[in-house]
C-alpha positions in Angstrom: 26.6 -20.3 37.2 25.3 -17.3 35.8 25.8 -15.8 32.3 29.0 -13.8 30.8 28.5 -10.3 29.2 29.0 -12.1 25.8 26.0 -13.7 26.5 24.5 -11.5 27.9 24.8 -9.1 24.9 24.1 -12.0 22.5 20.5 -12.7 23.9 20.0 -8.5 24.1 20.6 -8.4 20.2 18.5 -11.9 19.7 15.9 -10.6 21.7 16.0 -6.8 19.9 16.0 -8.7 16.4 12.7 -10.5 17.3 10.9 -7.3 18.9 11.9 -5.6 15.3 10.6 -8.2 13.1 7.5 -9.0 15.1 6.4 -5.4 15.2 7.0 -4.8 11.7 3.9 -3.9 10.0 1.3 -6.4 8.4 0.2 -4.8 4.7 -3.0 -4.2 5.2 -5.9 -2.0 3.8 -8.4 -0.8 5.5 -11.8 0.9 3.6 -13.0 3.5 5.7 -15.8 4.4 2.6 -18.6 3.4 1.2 -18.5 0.2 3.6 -15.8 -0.5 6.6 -13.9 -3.3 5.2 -10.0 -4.4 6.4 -7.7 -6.5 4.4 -4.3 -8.0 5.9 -2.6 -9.1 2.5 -1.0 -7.5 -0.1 1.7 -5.0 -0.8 3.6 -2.6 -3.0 6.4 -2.4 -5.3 8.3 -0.1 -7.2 9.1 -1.2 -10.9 12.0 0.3 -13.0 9.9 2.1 -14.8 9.1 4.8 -12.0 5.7 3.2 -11.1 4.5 2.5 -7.8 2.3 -0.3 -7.9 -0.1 -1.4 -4.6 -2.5 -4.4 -4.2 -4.1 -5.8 -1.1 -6.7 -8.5 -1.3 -7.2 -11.6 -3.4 -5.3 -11.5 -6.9 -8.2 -12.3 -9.1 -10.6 -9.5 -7.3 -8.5 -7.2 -4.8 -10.0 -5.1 -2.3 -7.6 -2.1 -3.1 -5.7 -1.2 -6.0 -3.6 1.8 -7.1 -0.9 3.3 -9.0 1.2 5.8 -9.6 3.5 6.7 -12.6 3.9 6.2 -16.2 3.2 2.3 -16.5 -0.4 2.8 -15.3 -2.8 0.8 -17.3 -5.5 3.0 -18.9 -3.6 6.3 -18.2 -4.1 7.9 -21.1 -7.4 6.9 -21.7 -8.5 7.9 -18.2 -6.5 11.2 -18.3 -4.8 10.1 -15.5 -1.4 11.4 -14.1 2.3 9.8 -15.6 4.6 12.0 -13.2 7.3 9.0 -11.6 6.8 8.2 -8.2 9.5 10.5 -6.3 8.7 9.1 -2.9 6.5 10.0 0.0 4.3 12.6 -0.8 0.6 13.3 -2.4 -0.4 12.3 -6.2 -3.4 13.7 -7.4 -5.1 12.0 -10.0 -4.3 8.8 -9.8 -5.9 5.6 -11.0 -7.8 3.9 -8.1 -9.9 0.8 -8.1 -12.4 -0.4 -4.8 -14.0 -3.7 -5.0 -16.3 -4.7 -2.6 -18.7 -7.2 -4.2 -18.1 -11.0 -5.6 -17.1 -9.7 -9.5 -16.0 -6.2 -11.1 -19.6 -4.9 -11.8 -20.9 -5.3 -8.4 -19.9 -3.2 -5.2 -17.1 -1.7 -7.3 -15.3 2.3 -7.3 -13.7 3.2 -9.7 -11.5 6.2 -10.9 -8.9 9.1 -10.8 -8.2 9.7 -6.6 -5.4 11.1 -4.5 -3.2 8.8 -3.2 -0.6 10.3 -0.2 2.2 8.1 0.8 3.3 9.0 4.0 6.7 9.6 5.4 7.8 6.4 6.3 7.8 5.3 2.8 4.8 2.1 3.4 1.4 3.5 4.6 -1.0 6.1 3.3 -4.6 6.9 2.8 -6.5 7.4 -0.5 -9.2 8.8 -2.1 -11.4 8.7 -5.0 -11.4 12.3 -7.2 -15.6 11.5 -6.7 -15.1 11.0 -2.7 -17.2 7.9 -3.3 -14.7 5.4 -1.7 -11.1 6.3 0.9 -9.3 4.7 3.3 -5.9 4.1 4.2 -3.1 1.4 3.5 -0.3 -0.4 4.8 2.7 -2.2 2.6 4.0 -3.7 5.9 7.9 -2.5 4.0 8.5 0.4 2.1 9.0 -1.4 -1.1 12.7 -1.4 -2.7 13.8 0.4 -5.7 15.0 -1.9 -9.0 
């Protein structure tokens, strides 16, 4: 005996749930300068502050880090730009931080870049002010405002 249109349309929406949540994207980062280097963990948030905040790598060392907005660490000290995150778009002078090496001092960048989030709210590319390290990045979600 075959299958009833109930069914039927119960397996189409099972089956279009799982297509959707396996192709959603993986946060990932990958370092297109000085060295080719991809990371597959990690991810961004948006704190109630105004501050987008990204990481992708290991906590105690990560690959990529980066914000944007007022709650930047160092900001003021590195002259760095405090304008909220407003959403997709490109923020100059931002606080970026490459590490490539086994501790801080070693394979490390450093510094104010430009950091453009694109459209769909999750991925972008960065670049360091110094064009000494860029790439591009993945959240896997667009992060959620508090």
């Amino acid at each position: 005996m075959g299958l009833d249109w109930k069914q039927l349309a119960a397996a189409s929406i099972a089956g279009g749930a799982f297509t959707i949540l396996c192709s959603a994207a993986q946060p990932s980062v990958t370092i297109e300068k000085p060295k080719a280097r991809t990371v597959t963990s990690g991810g961004c948030r948006i704190l109630s502050d105004g501050t987008f905040s990204g990481v992708w790598g290991p906590s105690q060392l990560p690959t990529l880090a980066f914000t944007i907005g007022p709650g930047s660490t160092m900001a003021d000290q590195m002259h760095a730009n405090k304008a909220k995150y407003t959403g997709p778009g490109r923020y100059p002078n931002e606080i970026v931080a490459v590490y490539l090496g086994k501790t801080a001092l070693e394979d490390s960048y450093l510094g104010l870049g430009t950091v453009v989030i694109a459209s769909d709210g999750h991925s972008g590319t960065f670049t360091l002010n110094d064009g000494s390290a860029s790439g591009h990045f993945d959240c896997g979600a667009a992060p959620s405002r508090p």
